[in-house]
Each structure stands twice: as C-alpha cells, then as structure tokens.
N, C-alpha and C positions, 0 to 999 in steps of 0.2 A: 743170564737172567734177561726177559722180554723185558722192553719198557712198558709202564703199564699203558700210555699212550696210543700203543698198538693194538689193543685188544679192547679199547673202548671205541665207541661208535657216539657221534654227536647227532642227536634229533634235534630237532626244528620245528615245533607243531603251535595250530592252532588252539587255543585253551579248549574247543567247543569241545574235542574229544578226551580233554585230558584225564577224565576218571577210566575211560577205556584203555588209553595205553597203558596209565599205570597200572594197570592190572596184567596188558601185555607182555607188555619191554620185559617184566622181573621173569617168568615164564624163559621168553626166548634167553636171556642170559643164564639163566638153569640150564637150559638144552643145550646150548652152545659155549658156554664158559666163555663167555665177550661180554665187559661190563659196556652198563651203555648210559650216557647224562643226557637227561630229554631236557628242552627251556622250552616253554609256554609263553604265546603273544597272543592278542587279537588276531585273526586274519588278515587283515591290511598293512598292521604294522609286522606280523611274519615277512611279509614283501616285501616292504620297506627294508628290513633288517638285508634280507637276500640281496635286494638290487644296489644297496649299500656298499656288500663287499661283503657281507659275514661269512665267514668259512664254518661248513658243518657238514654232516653226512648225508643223512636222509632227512627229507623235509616233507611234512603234511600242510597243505596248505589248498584253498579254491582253484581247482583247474584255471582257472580264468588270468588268475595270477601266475600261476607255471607255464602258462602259454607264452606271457610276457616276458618269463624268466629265461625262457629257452631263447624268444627269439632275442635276447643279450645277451647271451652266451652263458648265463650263470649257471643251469643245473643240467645234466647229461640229457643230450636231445630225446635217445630214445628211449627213456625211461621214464614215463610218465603214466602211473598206472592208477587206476581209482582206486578207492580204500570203502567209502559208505557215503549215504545220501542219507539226509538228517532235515525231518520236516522241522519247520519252524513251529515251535508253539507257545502255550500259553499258562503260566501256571497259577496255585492259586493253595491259599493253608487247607489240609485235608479237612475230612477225610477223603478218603480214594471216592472218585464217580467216575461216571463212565465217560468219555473223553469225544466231546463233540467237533465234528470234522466240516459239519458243511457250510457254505457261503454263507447262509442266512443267520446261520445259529450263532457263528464265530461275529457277526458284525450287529447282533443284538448284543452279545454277550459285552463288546467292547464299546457300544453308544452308551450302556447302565452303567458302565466302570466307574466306578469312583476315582481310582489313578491306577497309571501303567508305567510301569517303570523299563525300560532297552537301554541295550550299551549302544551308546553314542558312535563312539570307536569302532566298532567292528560291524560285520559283514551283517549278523542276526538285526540289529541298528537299525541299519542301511533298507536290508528288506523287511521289515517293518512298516519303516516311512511309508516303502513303496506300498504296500499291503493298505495302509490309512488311508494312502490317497485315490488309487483304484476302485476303496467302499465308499471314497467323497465323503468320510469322515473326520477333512483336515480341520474346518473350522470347529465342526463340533467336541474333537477331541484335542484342542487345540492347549487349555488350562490342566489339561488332565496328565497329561505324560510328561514323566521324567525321566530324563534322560541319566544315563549312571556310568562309572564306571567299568573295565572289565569284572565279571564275574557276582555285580554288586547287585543287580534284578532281584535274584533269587533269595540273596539276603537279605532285601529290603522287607521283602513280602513275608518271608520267616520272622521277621523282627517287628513285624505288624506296622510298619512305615509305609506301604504300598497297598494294593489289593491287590493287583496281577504283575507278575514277571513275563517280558516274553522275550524269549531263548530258544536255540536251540533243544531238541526233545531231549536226549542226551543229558545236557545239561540238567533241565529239569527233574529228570528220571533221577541222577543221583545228587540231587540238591536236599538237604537236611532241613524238613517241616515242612516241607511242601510238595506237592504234588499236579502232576499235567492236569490242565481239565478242556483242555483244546489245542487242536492240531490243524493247520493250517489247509486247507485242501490241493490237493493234487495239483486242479485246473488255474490256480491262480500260481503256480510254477515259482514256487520263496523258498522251497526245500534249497540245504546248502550242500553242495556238492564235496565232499574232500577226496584230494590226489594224494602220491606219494611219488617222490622224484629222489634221486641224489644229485649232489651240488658237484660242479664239474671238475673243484680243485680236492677231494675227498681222496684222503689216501686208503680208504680202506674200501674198495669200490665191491671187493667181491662178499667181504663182511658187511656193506650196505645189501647188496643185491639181495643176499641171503634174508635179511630182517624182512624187506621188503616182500617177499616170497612167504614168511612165516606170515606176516599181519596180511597177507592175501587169502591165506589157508583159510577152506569151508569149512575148516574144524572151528573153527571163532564164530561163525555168523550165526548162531544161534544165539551167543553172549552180545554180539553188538546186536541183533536186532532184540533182544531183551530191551536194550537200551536207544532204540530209536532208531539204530543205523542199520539201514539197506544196503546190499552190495547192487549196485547198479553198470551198470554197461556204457561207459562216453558214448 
C-alpha cells in the first residue's frame, strides 16, 4: 500500500487567488488521482513562511518574491513560471454597474468616499498606498481608510461597515454582496502579478511539475479571466 504522503502534493498560495484554485486543485486531482492540501497567506507573509524554511510543493506567490527565493536557494531555479496578472480594484454593494477604469474617474470616485477599507498586510495594501499617493490624495484621504485584515475589505463593505473594499479583482469578483465598480488602470502599473515555483526540498518534483503545467493549461484562461486574471508574459 502507497503512503498517502506520496501522492499528495502541498501548495503555498496567496489568498488573492484562492476561490480560483479551489476550483482548480479538485479538477487536477480528478485527472490525476494526487490528492493535494493548499494553505492560504497574504503575499508577503507567503515569503516570509518560504524564506523561513517551510517545506511545500508548489507555490504561488509575486514574482518579485520568487526572485528573492531563488536567489536563497529555497525554490527550483528554473522553474519559475507566471500563472495570471490581477488588476487592483475597487469594490462596492450592488447592484452590478459598469466598471470604471480610467485615472480621473478612479480618483474622483476615491476623493467622495466615505471610507475605504485595504489589507494592511499584503501586497493589494501596499499598492494601494502607493496608488493614494501618486493621486496626492494622502492627506485628503487620510481619516478615511482602514486598514483590515486578510480577506476582511470585502466583508466590511458586505456588512455595510465600509463603502469601498479595494482588492484584488478576483477577490472582488467572488466576494459575497458585493461587486467591482473600478479597476485600476493599466498605466499606473498596481496590477499584481502571480508565479508558480516549486520549492527545492519537494519530494514530489515531477507531480509538482505536472500541476504546474495543468494551472498553465489555455484550457482555464477563459475561467480566470472570468475572474480578473490575465495570463501575462514576464
């Protein structure tokens, strides 16, 4: 009898994507009879965990971060493949409208706001901030935004504690009572990029490689760009 050890496979992912794998992962272990246990972090703290020492399979996480992982030896140098590019947006309680994109429209929409809620902690956070400060919006939105936990935006705004979450699109897209009503543009460059690596000590390198290859497959890219995510080119 296999150990079941063998035929599981450990992911590593950032939460931003997490309603897309879970839809994934169950798929590829149908196909392939490999069960497989995903854990969910912020992006930053994904890294953290990695640079740590944590032992896992394949990991989704910011290029930027895998770049720093390689050059410490922790995930296999030459595998480091894109997965999708996830604009930053903005969300807000339905109903559906139509989802504005450009510079002027995004930074009227955020001077009226009542409040704004971003995770603190992770990557969407971070380029935020940077997003506020670029429209020289720092002071004026200064009493307005709170900051939250992972995951917590989207439910603020559902639970009429907030007016605007801003996430991830993705996120947004399958967040419950709410919906996108802006998306960050192109030229101000806040879209978040996700990789897919395995980690160098993974005994299951050719069952990692393989997953990696499925979540690459064009057969998907029609479901994640449903949900925000672009297959993009480093």
């Amino acid at each position: 009898m296999n150990n079941p050890h063998e035929t599981e496979i450990i992911v590593l992912s950032a939460v931003a994507i997490h309603a897309e794998l879970e839809e994934l992962l169950p798929r590829f272990s149908r196909e392939h009879g490999l069960e497989i246990q995903a854990n969910y972090d912020v992006n930053p703290a994904v890294a953290k965990r990695v640079m740590a020492g944590e032992v896992f399979d394949v990991g989704l996480n910011n290029p930027w971060y895998v770049e720093e992982m390689i050059a410490q030896g922790r995930v296999v140098p030459d595998v480091h493949v894109p997965f999708g590019r996830i604009p930053l947006a903005i969300g807000a309680v339905g109903p559906e409208r139509d989802i504005v994109s450009s510079h002027a429209a995004i930074r009227d929409l955020l001077a009226n706001a009542d409040t704004i809620a971003y995770t603190d902690i992770g990557t969407s956070g971070k380029t935020f901030l940077r997003a506020v400060k670029a429209m020289g919006l720092e002071k004026q939105l200064s009493d307005r935004l709170r900051p939250m936990g992972a995951g917590e935006p989207p439910l603020a705004v559902s639970q009429g504690r907030v007016q605007y979450a801003i996430a991830p699109l993705s996120r947004i897209v399958t967040a419950h009572g709410i919906v996108p009503v802006a998306k960050f543009p192109d030229e101000l460059d806040l879209s978040i990029d996700m990789s897919m690596f395995i980690h160098i000590q993974s005994k299951r390198r050719d069952a990692s490689a393989q997953l990696i290859r499925f979540l690459s497959d064009a057969a998907h890219d029609a479901y994640l760009l449903s949900h925000g995510i672009a297959r993009y080119k480093p």
